[in-house]
SEGUDREN-447697 format. One record per atom (N, C-alpha, C): residue number from 1; atom name; x, y, z. Coordinates in pm, whole numbers, plus 50000, padded with zeros to 5 digits. Layout:
(r NUM, CA, (X, Y, Z))
...
END
This chain:
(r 1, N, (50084, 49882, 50000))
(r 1, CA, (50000, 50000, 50000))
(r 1, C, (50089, 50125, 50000))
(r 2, N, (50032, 50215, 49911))
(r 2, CA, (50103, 50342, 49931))
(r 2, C, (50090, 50442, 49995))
(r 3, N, (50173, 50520, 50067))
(r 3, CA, (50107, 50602, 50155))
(r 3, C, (50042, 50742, 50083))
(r 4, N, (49960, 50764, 50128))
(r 4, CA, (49854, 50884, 50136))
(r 4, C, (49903, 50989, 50051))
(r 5, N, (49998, 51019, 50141))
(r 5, CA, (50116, 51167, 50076))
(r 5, C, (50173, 51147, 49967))
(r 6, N, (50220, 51054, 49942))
(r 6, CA, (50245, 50998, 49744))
(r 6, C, (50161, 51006, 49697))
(r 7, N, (50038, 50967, 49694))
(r 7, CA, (49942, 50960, 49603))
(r 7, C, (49843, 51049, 49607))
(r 8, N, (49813, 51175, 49687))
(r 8, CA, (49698, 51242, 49692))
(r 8, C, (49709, 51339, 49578))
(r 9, N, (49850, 51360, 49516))
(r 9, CA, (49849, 51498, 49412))
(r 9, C, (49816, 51448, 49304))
(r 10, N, (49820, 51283, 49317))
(r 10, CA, (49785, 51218, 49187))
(r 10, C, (49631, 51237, 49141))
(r 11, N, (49611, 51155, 49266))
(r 11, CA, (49455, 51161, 49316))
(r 11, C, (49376, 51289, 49238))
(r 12, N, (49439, 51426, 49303))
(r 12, CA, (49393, 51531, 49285))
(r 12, C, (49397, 51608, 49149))
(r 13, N, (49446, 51502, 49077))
(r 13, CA, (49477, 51528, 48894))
(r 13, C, (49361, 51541, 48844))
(r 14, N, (49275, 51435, 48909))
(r 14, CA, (49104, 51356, 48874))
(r 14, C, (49024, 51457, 48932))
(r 15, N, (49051, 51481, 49091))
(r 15, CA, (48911, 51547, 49155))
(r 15, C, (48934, 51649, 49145))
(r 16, N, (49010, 51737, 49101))
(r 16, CA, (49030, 51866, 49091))
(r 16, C, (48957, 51879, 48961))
(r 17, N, (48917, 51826, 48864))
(r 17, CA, (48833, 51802, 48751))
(r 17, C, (48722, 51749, 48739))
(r 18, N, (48664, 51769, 48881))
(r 18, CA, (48519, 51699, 48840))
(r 18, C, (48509, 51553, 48885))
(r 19, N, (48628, 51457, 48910))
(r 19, CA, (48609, 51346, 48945))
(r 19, C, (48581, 51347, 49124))
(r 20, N, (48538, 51241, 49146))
(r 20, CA, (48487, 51190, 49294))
(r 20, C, (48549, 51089, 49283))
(r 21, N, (48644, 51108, 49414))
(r 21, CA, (48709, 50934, 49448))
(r 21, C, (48685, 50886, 49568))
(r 22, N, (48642, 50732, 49558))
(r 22, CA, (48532, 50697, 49626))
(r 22, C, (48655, 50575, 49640))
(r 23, N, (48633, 50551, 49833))
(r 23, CA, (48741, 50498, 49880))
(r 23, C, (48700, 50360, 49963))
(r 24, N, (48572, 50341, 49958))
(r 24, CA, (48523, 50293, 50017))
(r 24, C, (48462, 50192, 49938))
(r 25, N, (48450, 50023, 49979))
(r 25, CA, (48361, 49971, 49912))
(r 25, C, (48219, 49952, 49936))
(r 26, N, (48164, 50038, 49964))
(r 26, CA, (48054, 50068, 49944))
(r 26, C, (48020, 50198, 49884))
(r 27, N, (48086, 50305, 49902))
(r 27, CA, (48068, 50407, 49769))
(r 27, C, (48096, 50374, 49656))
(r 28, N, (48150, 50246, 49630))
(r 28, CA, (48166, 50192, 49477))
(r 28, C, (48047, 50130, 49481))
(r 29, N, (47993, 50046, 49559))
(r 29, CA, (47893, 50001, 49531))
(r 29, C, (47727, 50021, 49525))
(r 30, N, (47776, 50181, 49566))
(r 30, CA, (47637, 50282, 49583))
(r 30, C, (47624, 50362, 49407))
(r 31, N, (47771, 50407, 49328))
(r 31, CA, (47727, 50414, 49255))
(r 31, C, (47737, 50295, 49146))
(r 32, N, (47803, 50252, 49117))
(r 32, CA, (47791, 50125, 49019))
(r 32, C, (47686, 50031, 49071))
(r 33, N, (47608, 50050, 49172))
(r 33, CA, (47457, 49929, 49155))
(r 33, C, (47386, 50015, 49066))
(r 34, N, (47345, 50157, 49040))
(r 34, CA, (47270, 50260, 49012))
(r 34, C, (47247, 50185, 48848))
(r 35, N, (47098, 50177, 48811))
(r 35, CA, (47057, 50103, 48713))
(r 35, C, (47042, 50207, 48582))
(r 36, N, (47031, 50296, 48604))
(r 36, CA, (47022, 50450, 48512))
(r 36, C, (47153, 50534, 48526))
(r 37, N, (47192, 50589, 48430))
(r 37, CA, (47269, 50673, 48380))
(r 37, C, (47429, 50620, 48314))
(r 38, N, (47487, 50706, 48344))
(r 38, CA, (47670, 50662, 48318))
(r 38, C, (47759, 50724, 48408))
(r 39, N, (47843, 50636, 48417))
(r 39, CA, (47965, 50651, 48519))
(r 39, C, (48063, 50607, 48407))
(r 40, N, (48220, 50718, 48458))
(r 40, CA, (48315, 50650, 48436))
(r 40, C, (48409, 50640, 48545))
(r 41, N, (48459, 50527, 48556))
(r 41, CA, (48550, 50484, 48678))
(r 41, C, (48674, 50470, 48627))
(r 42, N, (48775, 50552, 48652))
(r 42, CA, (48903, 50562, 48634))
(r 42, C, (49016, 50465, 48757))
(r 43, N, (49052, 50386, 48736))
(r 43, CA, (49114, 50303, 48809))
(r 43, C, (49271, 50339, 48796))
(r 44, N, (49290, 50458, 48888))
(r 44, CA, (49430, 50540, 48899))
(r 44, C, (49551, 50475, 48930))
(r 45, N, (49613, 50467, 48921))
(r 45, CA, (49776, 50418, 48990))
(r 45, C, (49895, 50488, 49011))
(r 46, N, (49979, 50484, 49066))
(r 46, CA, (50134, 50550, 49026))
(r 46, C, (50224, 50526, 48918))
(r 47, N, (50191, 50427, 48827))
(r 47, CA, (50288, 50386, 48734))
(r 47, C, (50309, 50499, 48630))
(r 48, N, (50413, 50530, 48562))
(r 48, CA, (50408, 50629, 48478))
(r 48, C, (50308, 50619, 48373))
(r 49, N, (50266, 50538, 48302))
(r 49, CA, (50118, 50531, 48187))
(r 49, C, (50001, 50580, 48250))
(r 50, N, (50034, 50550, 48369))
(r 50, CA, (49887, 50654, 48444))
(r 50, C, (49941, 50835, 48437))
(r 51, N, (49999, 50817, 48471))
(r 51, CA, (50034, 50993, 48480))
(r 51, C, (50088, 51074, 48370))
(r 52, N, (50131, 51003, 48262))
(r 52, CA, (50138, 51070, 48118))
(r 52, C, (50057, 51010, 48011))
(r 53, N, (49944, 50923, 48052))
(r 53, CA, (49853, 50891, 47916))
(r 53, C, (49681, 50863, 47986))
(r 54, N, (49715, 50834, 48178))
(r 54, CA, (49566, 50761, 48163))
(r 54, C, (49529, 50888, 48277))
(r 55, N, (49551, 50978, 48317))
(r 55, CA, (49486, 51077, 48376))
(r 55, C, (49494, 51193, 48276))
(r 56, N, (49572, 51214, 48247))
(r 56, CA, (49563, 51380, 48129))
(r 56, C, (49483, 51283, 47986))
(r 57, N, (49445, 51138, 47982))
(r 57, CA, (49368, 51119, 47861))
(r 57, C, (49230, 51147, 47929))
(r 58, N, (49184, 51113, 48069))
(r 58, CA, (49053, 51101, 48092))
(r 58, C, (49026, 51279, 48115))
(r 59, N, (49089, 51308, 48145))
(r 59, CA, (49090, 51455, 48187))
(r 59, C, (49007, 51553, 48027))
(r 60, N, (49127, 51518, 47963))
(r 60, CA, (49108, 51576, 47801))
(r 60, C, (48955, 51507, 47738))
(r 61, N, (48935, 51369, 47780))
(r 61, CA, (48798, 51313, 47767))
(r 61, C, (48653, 51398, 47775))
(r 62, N, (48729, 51435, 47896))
(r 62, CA, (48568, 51486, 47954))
(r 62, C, (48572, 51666, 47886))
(r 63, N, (48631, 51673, 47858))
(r 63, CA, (48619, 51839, 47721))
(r 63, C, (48501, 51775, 47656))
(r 64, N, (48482, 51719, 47594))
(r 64, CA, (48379, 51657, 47519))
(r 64, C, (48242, 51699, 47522))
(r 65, N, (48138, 51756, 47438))
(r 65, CA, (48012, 51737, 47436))
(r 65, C, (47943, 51655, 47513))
(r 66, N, (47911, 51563, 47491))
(r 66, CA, (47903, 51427, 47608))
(r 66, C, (47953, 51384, 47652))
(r 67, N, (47955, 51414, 47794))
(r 67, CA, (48023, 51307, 47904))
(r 67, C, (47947, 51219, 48043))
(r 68, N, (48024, 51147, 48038))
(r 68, CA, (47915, 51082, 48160))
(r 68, C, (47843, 51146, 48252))
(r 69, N, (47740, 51055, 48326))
(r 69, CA, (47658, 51169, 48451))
(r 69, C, (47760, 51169, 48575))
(r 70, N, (47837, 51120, 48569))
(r 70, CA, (47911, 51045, 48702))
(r 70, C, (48038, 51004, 48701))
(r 71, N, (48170, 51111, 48747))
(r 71, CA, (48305, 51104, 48680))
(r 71, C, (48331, 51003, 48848))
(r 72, N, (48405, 50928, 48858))
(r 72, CA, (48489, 50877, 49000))
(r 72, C, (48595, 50824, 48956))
(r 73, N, (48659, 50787, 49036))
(r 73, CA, (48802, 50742, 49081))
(r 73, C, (48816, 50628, 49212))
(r 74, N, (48887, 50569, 49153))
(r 74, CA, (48984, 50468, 49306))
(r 74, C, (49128, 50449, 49259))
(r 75, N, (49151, 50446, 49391))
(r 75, CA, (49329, 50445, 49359))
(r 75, C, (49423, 50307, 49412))
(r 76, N, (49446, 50222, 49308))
(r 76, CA, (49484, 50114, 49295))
(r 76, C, (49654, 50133, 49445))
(r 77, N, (49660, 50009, 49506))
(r 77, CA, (49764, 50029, 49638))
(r 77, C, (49716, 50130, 49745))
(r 78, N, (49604, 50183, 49725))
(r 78, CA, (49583, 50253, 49830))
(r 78, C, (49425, 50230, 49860))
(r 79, N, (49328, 50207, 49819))
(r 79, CA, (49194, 50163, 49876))
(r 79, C, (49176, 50014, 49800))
(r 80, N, (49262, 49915, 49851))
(r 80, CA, (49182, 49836, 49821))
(r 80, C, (49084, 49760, 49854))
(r 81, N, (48995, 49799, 49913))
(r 81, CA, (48858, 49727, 49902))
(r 81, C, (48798, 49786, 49831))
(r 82, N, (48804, 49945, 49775))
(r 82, CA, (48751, 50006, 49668))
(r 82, C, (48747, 49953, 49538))
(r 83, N, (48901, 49934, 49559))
(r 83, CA, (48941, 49898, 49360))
(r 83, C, (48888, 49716, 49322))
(r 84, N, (48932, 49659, 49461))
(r 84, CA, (48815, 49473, 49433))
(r 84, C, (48724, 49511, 49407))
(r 85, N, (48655, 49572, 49455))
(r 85, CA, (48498, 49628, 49429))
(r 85, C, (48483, 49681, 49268))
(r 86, N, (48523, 49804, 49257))
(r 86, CA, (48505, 49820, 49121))
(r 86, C, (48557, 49693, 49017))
(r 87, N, (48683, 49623, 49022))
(r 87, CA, (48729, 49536, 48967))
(r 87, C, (48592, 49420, 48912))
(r 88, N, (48541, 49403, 49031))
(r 88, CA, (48399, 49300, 49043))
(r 88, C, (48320, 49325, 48934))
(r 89, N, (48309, 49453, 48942))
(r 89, CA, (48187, 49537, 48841))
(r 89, C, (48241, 49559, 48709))
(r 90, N, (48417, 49515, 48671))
(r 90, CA, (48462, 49527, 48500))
(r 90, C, (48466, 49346, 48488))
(r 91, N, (48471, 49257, 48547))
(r 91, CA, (48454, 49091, 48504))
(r 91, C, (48373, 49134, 48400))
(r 92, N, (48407, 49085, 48270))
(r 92, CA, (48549, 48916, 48259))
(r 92, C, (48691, 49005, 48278))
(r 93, N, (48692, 49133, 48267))
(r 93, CA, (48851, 49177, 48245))
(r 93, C, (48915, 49173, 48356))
(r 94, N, (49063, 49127, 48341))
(r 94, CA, (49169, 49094, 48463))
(r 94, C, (49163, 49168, 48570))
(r 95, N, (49184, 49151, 48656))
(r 95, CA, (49254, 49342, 48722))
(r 95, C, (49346, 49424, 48633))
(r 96, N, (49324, 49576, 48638))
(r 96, CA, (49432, 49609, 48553))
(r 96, C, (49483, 49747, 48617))
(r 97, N, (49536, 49834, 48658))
(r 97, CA, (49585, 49902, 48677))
(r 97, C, (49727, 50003, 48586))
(r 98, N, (49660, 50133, 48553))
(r 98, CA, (49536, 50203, 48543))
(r 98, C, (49455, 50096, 48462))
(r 99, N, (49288, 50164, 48456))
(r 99, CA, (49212, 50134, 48369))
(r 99, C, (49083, 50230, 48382))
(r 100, N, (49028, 50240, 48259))
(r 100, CA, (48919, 50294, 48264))
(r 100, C, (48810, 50244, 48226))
(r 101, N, (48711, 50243, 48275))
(r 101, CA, (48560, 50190, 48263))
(r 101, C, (48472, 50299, 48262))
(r 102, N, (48353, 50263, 48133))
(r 102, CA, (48244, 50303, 48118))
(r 102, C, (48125, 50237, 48168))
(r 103, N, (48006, 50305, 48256))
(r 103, CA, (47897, 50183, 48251))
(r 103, C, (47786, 50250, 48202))
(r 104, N, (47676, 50224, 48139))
(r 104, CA, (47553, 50268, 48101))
(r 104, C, (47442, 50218, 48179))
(r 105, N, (47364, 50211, 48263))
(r 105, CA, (47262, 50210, 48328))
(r 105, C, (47301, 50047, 48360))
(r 106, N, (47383, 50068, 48459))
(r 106, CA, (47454, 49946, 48543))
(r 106, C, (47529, 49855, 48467))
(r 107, N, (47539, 49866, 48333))
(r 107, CA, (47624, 49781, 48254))
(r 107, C, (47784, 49837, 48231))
(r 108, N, (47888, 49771, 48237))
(r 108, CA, (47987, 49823, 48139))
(r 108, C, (47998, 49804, 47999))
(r 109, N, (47994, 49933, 47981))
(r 109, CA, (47981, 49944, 47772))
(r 109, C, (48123, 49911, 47750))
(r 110, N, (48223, 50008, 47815))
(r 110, CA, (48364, 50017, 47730))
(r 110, C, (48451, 50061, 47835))
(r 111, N, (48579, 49940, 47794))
(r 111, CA, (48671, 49925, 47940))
(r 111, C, (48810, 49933, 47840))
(r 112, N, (48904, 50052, 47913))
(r 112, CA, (49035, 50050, 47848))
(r 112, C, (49123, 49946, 47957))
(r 113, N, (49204, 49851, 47905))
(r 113, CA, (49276, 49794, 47992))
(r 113, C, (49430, 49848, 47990))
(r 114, N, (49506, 49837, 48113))
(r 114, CA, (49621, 49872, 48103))
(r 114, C, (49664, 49851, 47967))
(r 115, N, (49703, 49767, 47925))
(r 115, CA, (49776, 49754, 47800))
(r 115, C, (49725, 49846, 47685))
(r 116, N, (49595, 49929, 47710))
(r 116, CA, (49524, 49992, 47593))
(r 116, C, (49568, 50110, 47591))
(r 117, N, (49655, 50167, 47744))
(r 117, CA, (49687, 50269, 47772))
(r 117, C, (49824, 50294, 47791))
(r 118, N, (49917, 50185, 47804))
(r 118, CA, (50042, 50202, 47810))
(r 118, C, (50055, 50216, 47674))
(r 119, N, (50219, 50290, 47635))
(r 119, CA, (50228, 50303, 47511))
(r 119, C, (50137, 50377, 47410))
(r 120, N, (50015, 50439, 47468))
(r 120, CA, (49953, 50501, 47400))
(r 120, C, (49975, 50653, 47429))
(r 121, N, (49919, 50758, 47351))
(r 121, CA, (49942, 50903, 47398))
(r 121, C, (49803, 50930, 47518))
(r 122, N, (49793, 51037, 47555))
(r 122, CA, (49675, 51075, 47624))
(r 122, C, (49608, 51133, 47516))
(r 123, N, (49655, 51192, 47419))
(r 123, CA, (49516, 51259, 47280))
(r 123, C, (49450, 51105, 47249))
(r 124, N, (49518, 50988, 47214))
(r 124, CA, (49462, 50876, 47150))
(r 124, C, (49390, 50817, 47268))
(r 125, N, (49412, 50828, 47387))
(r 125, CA, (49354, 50767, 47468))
(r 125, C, (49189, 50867, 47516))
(r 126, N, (49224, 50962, 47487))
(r 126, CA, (49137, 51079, 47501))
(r 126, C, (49033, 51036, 47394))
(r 127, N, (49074, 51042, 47298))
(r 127, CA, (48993, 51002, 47123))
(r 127, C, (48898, 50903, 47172))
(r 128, N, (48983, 50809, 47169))
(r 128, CA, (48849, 50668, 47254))
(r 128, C, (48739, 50648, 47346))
(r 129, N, (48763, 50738, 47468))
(r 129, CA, (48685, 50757, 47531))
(r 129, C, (48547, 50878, 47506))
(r 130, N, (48633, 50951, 47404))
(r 130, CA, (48526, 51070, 47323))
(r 130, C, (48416, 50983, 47272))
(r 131, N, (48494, 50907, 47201))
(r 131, CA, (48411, 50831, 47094))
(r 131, C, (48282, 50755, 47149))
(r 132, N, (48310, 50660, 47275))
(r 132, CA, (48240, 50564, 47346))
(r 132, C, (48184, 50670, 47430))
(r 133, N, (48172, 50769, 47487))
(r 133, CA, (48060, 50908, 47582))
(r 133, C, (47978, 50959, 47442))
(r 134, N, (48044, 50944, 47305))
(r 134, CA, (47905, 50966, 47214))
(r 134, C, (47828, 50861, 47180))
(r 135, N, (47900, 50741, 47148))
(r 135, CA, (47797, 50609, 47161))
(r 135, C, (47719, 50628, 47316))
(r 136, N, (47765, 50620, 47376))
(r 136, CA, (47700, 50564, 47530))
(r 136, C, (47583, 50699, 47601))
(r 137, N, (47664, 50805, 47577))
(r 137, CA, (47599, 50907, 47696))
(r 137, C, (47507, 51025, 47635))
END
């Protein structure tokens, strides 16, 4: 687990933009039971692909015309009973850290997995998630 003080400026990349990070497994499970609307759940980490492609991509995401009703966050090494929890709610996909998930009225539509985001830019990672908040939201 990581401590607090490492990770809160990360943290604060997301909620300083509109995201809610929900630390608890049951605030994951208060909004992902919710049968109406969209959430996206950003599954944060410290690794560098999180901090130069999967927070400044979700960030640049939500510029968008449509965006979800419901931005959150959990932060992978530091709440985990949060991130099992959300994890529960992206099956069949592995654990992945970062990752991002879409859900549409309790479903997940569209899930970036680590590997979708390493090696990628944050504009291309940005692009994708544009694309799936105009299908979805």
């Amino acid at each position: 687990m990581y401590p607090v003080e490492l990770t809160l400026p990360m943290q604060g990349e997301l909620t300083d933009h509109g995201f809610e990070a929900l630390s608890t497994q049951e605030a994951v499970a208060e909004v992902l039971d919710q049968k109406e609307g969209t959430v996206l759940v950003v599954i944060n980490s410290v690794c560098g692909c999180a901090a130069a492609n999967a927070r400044p991509g979700a960030k640049m995401a939500i510029q968008n015309e449509k965006v979800p009703q419901k931005l959150t966050t959990v932060f992978a090494g530091v709440d985990k009973e949060a991130v099992n929890t959300a994890r529960r709610y992206m099956l069949p996909y592995p654990a992945s850290s970062p990752s991002i998930a879409l859900f549409k009225d309790g479903k997940l539509v569209h899930f970036l997995e680590r590997h979708h985001i390493e090696g990628r830019t944050a504009d291309v990672i940005a692009e994708n998630l544009k694309s799936a908040f105009n299908q979805h939201c």
